[in-house]
C-alpha positions in Angstrom: 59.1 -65.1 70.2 61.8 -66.7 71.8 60.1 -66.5 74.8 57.3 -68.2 73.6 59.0 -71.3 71.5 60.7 -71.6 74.8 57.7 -72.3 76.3 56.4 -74.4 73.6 59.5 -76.4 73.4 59.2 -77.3 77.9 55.5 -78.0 77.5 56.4 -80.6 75.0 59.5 -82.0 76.5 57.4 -82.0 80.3 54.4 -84.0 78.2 56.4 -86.1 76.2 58.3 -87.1 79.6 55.1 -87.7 81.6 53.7 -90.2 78.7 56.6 -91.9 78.4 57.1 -92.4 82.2 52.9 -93.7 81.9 53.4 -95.9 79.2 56.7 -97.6 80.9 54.6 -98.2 84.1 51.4 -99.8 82.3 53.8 -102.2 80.0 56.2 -103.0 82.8 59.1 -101.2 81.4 60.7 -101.0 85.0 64.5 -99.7 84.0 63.3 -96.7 82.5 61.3 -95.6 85.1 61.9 -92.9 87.6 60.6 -94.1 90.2 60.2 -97.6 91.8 56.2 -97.9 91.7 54.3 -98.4 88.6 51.5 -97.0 90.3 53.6 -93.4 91.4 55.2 -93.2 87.8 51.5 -93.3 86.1 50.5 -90.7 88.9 53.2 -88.6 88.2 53.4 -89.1 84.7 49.6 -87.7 84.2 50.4 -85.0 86.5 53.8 -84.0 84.0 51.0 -83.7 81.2 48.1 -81.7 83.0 50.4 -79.8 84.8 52.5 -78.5 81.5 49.4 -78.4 79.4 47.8 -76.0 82.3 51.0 -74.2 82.2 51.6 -73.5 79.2 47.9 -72.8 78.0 46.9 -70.6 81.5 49.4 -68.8 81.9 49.5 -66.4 79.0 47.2 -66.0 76.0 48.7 -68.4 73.7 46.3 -68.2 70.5 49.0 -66.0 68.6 49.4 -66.1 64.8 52.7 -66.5 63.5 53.2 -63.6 61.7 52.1 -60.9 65.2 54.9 -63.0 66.7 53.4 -67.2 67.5 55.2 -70.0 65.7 54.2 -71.4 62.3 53.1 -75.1 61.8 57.3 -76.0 60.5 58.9 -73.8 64.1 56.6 -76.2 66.2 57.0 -79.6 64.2 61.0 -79.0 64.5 60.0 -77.7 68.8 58.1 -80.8 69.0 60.3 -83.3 67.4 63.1 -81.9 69.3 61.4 -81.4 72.4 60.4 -85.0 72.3 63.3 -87.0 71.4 65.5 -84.6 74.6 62.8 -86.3 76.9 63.0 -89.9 75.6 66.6 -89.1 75.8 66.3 -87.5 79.3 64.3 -90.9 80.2 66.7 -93.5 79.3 69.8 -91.8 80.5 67.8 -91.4 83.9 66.5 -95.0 83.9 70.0 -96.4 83.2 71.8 -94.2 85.5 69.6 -95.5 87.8 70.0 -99.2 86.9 73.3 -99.4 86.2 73.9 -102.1 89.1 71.7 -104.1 88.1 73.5 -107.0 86.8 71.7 -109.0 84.2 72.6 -110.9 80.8 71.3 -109.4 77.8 69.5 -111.8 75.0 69.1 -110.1 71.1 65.7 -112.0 70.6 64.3 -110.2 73.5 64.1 -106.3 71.9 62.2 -103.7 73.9 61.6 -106.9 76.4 65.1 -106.6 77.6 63.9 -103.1 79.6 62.0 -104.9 81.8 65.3 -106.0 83.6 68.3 -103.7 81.9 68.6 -100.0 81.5 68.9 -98.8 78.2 72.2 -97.9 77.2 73.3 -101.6 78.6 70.9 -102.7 76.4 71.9 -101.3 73.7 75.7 -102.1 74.5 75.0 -105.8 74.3 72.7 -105.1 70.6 75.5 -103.4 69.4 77.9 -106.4 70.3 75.9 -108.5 69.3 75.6 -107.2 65.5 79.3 -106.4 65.3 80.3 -110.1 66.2 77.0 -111.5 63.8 76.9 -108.9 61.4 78.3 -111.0 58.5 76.6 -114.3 59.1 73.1 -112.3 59.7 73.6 -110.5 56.0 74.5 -114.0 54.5 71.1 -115.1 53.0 69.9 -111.5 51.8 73.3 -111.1 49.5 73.9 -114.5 48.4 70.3 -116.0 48.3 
């Protein structure tokens, strides 16, 4: 079974990376790409999620019920969340590594918008600045109306 969550847990994290790296390219998310081209990032983010898919489901006879040794529905929701959130993590760490020269000034009302030019963790550097210099005027209205 091990074997086989494995398995589970790679087509996920393979998937979960390819749609990621196809969503970044169609909204313009450049600093989380891999690679330079929008175009090759949505080519090689469909491929990540045929390729997996057809791996995982072709290679072995996958239609197993959890108690003759497949996963039950809780084993692949804690595979999948897991699996998912190592590839996000996996993409941003790759996309800032790879834009960590790019120099660029960070703006809070910008959001998501700021990984069109930033990587990630800079990003999320300058947020977390940000709310640690502003946190107490920010709070004001909500606690004293």
């Amino acid at each position: 079974m091990l074997s086989f969550a494995f398995d589970y847990f790679l087509f996920i994290f393979f998937a979960s990376f390819g749609i990621v790296q196809f969503a970044a390219s169609k909204s313009g998310l450049a600093s989380i790409l891999i690679f330079r081209s929008p175009k090759l990032s949505r080519i090689i983010g469909i491929t990540l999620i045929v390729i997996s898919a057809g791996v995982f489901f072709l290679t072995d006879n996958r239609n197993i019920n959890d108690y003759e040794g497949g996963l039950d529905a809780n084993q692949q929701a804690y595979l999948f969340v897991l699996a998912s959130f190592a590839s996000l993590v996996a993409t941003m760490t790759i996309g800032s590594i790879r834009h960590r020269r790019v120099e660029s000034d960070f703006t809070i009302d910008e959001g998501l918008g700021s990984l069109v030019k930033t990587g990630y963790f800079k990003a999320l550097l300058g947020s977390m600045r940000y709310w640690h210099r502003e946190w107490k005027t920010q709070i004001k209205d909500y606690l004293f109306g």
